[in-house]
Structures are given as structure tokens and as C-alpha cells.
Residue frames as a rotation matrix with the C-alpha (Angstrom) as fourth column:
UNK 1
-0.843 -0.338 -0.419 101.22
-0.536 0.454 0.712 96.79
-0.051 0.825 -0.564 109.90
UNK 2
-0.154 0.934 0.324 98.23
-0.680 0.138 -0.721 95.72
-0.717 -0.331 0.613 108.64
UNK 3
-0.776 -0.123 0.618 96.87
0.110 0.939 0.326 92.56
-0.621 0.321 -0.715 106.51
UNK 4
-0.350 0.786 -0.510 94.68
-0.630 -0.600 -0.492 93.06
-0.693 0.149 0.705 104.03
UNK 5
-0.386 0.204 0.899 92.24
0.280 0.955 -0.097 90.27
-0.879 0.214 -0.426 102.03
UNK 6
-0.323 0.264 -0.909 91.50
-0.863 -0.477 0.167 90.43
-0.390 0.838 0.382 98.37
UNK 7
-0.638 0.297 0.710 89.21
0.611 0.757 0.233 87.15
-0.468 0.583 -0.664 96.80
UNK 8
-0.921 0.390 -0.002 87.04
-0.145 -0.337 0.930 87.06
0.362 0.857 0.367 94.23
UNK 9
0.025 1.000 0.006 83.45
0.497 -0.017 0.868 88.02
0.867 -0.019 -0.497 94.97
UNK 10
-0.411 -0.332 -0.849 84.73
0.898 -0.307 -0.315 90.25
-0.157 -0.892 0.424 97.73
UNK 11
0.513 0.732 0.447 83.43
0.767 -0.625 0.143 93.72
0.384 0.270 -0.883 98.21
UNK 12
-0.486 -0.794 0.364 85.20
0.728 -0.599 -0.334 97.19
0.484 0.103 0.869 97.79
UNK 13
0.485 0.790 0.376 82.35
0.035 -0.447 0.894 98.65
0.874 -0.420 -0.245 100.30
UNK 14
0.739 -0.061 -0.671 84.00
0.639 0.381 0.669 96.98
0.215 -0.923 0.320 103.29
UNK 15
0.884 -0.188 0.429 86.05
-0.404 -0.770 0.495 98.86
0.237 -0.610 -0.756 105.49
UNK 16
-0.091 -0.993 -0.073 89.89
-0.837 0.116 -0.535 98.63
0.540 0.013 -0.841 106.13
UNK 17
-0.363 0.245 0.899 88.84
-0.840 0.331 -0.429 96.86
-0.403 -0.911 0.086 109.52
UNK 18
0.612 0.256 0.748 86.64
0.100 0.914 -0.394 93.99
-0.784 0.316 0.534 107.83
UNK 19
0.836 -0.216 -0.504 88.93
-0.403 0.380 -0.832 93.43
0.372 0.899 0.231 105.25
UNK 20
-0.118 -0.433 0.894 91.54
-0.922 -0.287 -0.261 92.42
0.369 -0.855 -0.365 107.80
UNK 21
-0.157 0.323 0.933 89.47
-0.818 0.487 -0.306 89.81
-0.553 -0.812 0.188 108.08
UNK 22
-0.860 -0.427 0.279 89.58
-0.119 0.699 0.705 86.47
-0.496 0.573 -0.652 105.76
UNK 23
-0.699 0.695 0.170 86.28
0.613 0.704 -0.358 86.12
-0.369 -0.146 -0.918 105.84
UNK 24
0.720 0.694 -0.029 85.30
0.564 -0.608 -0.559 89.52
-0.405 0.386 -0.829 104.67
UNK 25
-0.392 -0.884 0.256 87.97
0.813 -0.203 0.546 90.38
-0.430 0.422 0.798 101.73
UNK 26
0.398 0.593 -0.700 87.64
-0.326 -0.622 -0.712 92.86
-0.858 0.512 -0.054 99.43
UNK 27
0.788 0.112 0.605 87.19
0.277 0.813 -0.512 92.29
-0.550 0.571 0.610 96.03
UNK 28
0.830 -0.365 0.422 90.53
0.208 -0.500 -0.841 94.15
0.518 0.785 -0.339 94.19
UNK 29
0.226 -0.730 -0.645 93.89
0.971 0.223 0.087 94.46
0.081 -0.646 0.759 94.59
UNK 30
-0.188 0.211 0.959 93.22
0.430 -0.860 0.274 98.11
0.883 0.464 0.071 93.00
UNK 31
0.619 0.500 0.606 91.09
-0.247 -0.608 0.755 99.09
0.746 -0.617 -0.252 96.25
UNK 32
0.781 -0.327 -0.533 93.81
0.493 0.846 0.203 97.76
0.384 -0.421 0.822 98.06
UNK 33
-0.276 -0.923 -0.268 96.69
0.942 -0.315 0.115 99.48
-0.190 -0.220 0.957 97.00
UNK 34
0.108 0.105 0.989 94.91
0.039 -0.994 0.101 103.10
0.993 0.028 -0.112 97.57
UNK 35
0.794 0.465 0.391 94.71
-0.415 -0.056 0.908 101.98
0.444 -0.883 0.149 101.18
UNK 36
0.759 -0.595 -0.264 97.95
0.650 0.682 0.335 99.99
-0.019 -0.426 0.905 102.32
UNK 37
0.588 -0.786 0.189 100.58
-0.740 -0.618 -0.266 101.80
0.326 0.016 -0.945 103.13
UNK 38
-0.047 -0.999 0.007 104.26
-0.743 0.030 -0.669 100.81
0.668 -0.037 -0.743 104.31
UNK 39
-0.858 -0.220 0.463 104.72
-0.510 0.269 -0.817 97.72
0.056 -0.938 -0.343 106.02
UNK 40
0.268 0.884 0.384 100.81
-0.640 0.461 -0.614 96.40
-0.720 -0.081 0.689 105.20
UNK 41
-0.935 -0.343 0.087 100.29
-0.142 0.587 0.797 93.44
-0.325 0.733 -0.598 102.94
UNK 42
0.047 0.778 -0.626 97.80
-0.981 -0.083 -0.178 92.49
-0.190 0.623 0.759 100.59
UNK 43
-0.631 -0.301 0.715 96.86
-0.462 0.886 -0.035 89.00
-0.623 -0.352 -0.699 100.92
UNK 44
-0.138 0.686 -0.714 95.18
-0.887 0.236 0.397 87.30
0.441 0.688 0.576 97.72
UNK 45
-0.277 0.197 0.941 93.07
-0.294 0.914 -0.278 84.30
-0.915 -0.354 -0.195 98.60
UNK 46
-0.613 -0.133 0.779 92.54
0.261 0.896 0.358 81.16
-0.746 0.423 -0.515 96.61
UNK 47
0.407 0.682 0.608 91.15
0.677 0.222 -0.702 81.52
-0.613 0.697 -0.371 93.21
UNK 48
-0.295 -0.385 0.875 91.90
0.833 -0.552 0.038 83.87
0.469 0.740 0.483 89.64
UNK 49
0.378 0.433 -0.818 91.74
0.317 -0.891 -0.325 87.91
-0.870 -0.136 -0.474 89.86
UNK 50
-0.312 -0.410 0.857 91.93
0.937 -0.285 0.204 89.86
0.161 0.866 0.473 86.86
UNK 51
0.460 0.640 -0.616 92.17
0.573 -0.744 -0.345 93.10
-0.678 -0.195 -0.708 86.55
UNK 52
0.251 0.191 0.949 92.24
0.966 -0.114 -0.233 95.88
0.063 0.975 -0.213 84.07
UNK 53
0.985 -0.041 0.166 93.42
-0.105 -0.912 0.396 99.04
0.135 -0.407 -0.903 86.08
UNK 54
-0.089 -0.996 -0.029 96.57
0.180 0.013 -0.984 99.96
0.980 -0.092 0.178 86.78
UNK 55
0.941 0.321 -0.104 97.41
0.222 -0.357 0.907 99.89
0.254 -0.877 -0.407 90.30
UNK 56
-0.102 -0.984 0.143 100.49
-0.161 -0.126 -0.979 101.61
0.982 -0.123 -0.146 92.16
UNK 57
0.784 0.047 -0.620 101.69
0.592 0.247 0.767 99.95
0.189 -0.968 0.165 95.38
UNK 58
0.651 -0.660 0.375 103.31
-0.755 -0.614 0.230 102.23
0.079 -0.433 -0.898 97.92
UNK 59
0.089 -0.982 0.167 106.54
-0.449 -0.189 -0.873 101.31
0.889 0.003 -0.458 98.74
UNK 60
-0.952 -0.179 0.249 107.31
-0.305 0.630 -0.714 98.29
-0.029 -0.756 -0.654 101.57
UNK 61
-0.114 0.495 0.862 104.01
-0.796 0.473 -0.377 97.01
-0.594 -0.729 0.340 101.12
UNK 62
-0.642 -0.755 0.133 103.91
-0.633 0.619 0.464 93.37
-0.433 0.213 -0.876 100.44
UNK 63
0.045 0.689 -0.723 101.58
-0.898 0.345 0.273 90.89
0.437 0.637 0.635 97.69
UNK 64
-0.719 -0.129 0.683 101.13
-0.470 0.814 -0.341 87.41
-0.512 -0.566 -0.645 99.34
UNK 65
-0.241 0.666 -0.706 99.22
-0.598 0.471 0.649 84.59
0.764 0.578 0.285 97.07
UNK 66
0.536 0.239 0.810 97.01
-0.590 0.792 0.157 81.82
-0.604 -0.562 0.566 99.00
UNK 67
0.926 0.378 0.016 98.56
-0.323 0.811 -0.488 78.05
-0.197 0.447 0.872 98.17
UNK 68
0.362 -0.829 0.427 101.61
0.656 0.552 0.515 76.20
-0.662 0.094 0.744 97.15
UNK 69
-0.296 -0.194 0.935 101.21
0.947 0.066 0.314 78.09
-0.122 0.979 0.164 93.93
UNK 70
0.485 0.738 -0.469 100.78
0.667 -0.659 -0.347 81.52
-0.565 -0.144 -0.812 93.91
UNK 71
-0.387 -0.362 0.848 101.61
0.917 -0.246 0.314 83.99
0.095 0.899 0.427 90.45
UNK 72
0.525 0.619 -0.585 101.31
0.341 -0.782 -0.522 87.63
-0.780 0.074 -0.621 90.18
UNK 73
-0.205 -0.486 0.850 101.54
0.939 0.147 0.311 88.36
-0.275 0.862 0.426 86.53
UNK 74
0.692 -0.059 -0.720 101.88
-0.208 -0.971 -0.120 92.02
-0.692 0.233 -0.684 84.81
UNK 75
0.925 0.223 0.309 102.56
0.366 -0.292 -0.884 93.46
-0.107 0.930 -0.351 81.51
UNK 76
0.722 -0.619 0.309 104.64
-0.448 -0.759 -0.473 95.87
0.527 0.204 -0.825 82.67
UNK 77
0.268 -0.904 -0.333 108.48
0.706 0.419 -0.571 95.96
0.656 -0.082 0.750 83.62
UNK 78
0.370 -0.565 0.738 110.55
-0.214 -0.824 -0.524 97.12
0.904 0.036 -0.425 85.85
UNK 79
-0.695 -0.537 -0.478 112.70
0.106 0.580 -0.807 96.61
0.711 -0.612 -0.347 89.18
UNK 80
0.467 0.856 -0.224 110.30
-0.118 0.311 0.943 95.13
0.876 -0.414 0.247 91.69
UNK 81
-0.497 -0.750 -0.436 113.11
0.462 0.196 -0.865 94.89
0.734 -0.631 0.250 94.41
């Protein structure tokens, strides 16, 4: 099970390994979910992403926001359970 960091001005270059790391996120939740599988999470730090792709997350893996406040918003419907 693996953590994975996603801020803005991050870089989709970085390897699974440094992204792992807070300190070197990448910059999409897109490049994210091609890489997480079951059981990983996808950890957004502090600040806005926007994106314009569709992305599909596998199955068990989990969206975490930095902050008191944290919002993942989408267009689309359907049973997130």
C-alpha cells in the first residue's frame, strides 16, 4: 500500500518512489490514477487542482485532501461507495 502526492506545480516525470514523498508530488491526479492500484492512496496537498481529463480510479484506492477542508468535485455521477 502505497501513498501517493499530487500538488500543484508537481511533476508527472517523477517516479512512483519520489512521489511517495511530500516533498516531491506529482503534479495530477490523472498520472496518479494510471499508477495506484488497490489499497494505494492519492494524497492531494494544500492548494486548487483542476483538471480536464477524465480519470478512472482502480478500485480500493483511496483520494485524501490536505486540511480541515478538503472537496473533490466532479461532473459526473454515480455510486462512489
Amino acid at each position: 500500500m502505497a501513498i501517493y502526492y499530487i500538488q500543484q506545480g508537481g511533476d508527472d516525470g517523477r517516479t512512483p518512489s519520489q512521489a511517495q514523498n511530500s516533498g516531491t508530488p506529482w503534479a495530477t491526479i490523472y498520472h496518479a490514477s494510471t499508477i495506484a492500484t488497490n489499497g494505494d492512496t492519492i494524497h492531494v496537498l494544500a492548494g486548487t487542482i483542476t483538471e480536464t481529463i477524465n480519470s478512472e480510479i482502480a478500485v480500493g484506492v483511496n483520494i485524501t485532501g490536505e486540511g480541515a477542508t478538503s472537496i473533490v468535485h466532479s461532473d459526473l455521477t454515480g455510486d462512489f461507495s
